[in-house]
N, C-alpha and C positions, 0 to 999 in steps of 0.2 A: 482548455480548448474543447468545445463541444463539436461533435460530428456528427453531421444535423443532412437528413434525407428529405425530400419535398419532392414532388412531382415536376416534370417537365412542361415547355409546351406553354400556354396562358397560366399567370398569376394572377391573383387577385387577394384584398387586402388582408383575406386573414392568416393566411402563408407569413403573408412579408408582414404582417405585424408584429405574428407571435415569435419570427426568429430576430425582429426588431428588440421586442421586447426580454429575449434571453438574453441577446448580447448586452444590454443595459443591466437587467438586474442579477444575470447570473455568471454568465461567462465570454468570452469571445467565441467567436462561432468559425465552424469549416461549412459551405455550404455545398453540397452535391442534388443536380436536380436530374432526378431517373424517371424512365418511363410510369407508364401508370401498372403495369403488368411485373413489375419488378418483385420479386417474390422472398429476395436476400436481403435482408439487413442486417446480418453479424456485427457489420463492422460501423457502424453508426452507433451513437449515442443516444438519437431521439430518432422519431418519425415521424414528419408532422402535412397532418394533409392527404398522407396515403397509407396503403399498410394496410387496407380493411381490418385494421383493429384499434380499439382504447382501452388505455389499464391505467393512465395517468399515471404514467412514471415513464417510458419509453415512449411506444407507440400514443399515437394524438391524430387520428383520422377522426375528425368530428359526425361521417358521413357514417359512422359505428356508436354514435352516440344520441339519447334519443331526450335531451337535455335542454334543446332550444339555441346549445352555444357551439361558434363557428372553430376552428382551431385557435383562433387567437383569447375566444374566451377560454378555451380549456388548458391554455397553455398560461394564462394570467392565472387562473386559479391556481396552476400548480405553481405560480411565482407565489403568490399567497398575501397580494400588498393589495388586495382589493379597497381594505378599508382605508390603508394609510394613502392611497391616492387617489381619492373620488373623480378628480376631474379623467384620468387614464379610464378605470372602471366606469366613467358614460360613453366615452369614446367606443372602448372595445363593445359595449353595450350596442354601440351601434352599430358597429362591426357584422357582430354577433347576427342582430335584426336581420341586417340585410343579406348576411349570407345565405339563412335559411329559409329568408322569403316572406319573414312575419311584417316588415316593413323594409322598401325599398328605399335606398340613401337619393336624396335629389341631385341633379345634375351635378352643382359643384361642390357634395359632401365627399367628406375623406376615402370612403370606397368606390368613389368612380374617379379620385382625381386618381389613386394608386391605378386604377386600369387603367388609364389614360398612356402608362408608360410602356405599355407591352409596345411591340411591332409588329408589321402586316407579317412578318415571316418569325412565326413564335419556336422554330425551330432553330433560330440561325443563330450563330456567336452575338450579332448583335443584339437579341431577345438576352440571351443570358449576361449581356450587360448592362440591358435593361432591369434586369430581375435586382443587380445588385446595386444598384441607383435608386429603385426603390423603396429598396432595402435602407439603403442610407437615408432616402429622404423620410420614411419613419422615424428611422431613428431621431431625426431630428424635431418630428414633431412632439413624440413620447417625451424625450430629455427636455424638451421645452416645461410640457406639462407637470414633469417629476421637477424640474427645478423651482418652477412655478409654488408647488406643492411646499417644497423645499422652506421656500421663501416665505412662507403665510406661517409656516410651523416655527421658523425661525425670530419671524417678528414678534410671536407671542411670548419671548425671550426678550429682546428688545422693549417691546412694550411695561412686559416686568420691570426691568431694570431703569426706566425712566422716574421726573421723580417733578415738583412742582418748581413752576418757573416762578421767578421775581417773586415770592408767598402768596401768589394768587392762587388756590386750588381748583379754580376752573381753565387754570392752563399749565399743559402739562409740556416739560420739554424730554423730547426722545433723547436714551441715552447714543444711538448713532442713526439716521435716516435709515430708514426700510418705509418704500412705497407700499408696504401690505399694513400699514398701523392699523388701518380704519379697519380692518376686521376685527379688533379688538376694543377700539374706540372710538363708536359710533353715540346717535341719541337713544338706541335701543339697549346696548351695553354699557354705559357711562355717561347718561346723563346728565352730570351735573358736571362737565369737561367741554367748555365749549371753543378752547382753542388746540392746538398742539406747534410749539416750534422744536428746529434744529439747527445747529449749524451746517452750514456744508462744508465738506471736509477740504474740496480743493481750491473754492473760493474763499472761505471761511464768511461766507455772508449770511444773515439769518433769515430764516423762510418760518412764516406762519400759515396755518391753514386752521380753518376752522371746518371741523369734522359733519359726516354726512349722518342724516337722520336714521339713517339704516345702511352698515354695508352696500359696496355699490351706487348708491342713491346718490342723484343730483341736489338733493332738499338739504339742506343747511341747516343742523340745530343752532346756529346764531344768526342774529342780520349780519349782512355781508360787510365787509371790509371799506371802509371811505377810504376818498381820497387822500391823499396828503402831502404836500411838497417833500416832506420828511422822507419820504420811503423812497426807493427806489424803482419800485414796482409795484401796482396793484392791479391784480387783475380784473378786466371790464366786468366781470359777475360778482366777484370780490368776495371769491372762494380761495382766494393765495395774496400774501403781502410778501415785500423783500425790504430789506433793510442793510445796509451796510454794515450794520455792526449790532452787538446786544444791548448799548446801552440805547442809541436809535429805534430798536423796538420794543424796548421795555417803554419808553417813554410813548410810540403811538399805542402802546397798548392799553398804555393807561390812558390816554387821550379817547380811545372806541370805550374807554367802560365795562375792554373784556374781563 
């Protein structure tokens, strides 16, 4: 358990990020919010936000740091996962920006919806209910993004262990679904793979897609998918086919000439 000090009174998002983001990747947290005048921290763990001081390791008052980063980025650095979670490190990035004034977040970016939760009376019990609601609702946005992360890391496992369907080498079947494939196998990375299917596990019905020209991308490195009384489903772009079963798609598939 971390015993973690922050200032009273108005919060805003780099406070409640950076103790969002300890209790994620480092510990569960105690939080205490003291004045700004508060001069004792013996009995804490961290500091963050106040303190007039930084040494990264305790104390984290960014406003003693001359770095460009807000407490939440100085308290991500000291988590150390900058690399392994890009999409968290653009967030705090912006964080960061806004704190210090280098760019303001627009109306409905993540630092003004965090402000959004304070109350007209930033001193009352209900502020500090406030505080830890927001606190929560970070956290859910962070764990989104680290599982997200999770997910893309994971399917590049996935994607290894798949292997080629019906002896077609331009179709490959996943060895379990992961919606993150196409980072791995797009027209940019794998060209000459112009379908991917799977079963689904709780239907067992088989799903084909043909993969995008680039991560992301709406642009199909094959023509799209026809019709077929055969299939179950095709969808109107004819970026997704469904099939009752595998032998039902091995056969439209060799019917399209994938």
């Amino acid at each position: 358990m971390l015993h973690i000090a922050t200032h009273n009174g108005i919060f805003h998002a780099d406070e409640i990020s950076a103790i969002a983001l300890l209790e994620i990747f480092v510990d569960e947290v105690d939080i205490t919010r003291v004045p700004h005048n508060t001069k004792n921290f013996d009995n804490f763990d961290m500091i963050i936000d106040i303190g007039r001081k930084y040494d990264g390791e305790k104390y984290f008052d960014h406003h003693q740091y001359k770095g460009g980063k807000s407490s939440a980025g100085l308290i991500w650095e000291f988590i150390g996962k900058e690399k392994e979670y890009p999409k968290i490190s653009t967030l705090v990035k912006l964080i960061d920006k806004h704190d210090v004034g280098e760019k303001r977040a627009k109306e409905f970016e993540y630092p003004n919806i965090i402000k959004c939760f304070n109350t007209t009376d930033i001193y009352s019990k209900k502020q500090e209910e406030a505080f830890l609601e927001a606190v929560a609702f970070a956290k859910k946005v962070f764990l989104s993004l680290k599982e997200a992360s999770d997910a893309v890391i994971k399917a590049k496992e996935i994607v290894a262990n798949s292997y080629v369907f019906d002896n077609n080498p331009a179709i490959i079947e996943l060895q379990r679904f992961t919606p993150h494939w196409n980072s791995y196998i797009n027209g940019e990375k794998t060209p000459h793979i112009k379908t991917v299917v799977w079963e689904d596990e709780a239907t067992k019905k088989w799903y084909a897609k043909i993969p995008p020209k680039r991560a992301g991308s709406f642009e199909l490195v094959a023509p799209p998918f026809k019709k077929d009384s055969s299939m179950e489903f095709i969808h109107s772009s004819g970026f997704l086919a469904v099939a009752q079963d595998e032998d039902i798609l091995k056969r439209y598939l060799k019917s399209q000439r994938m």
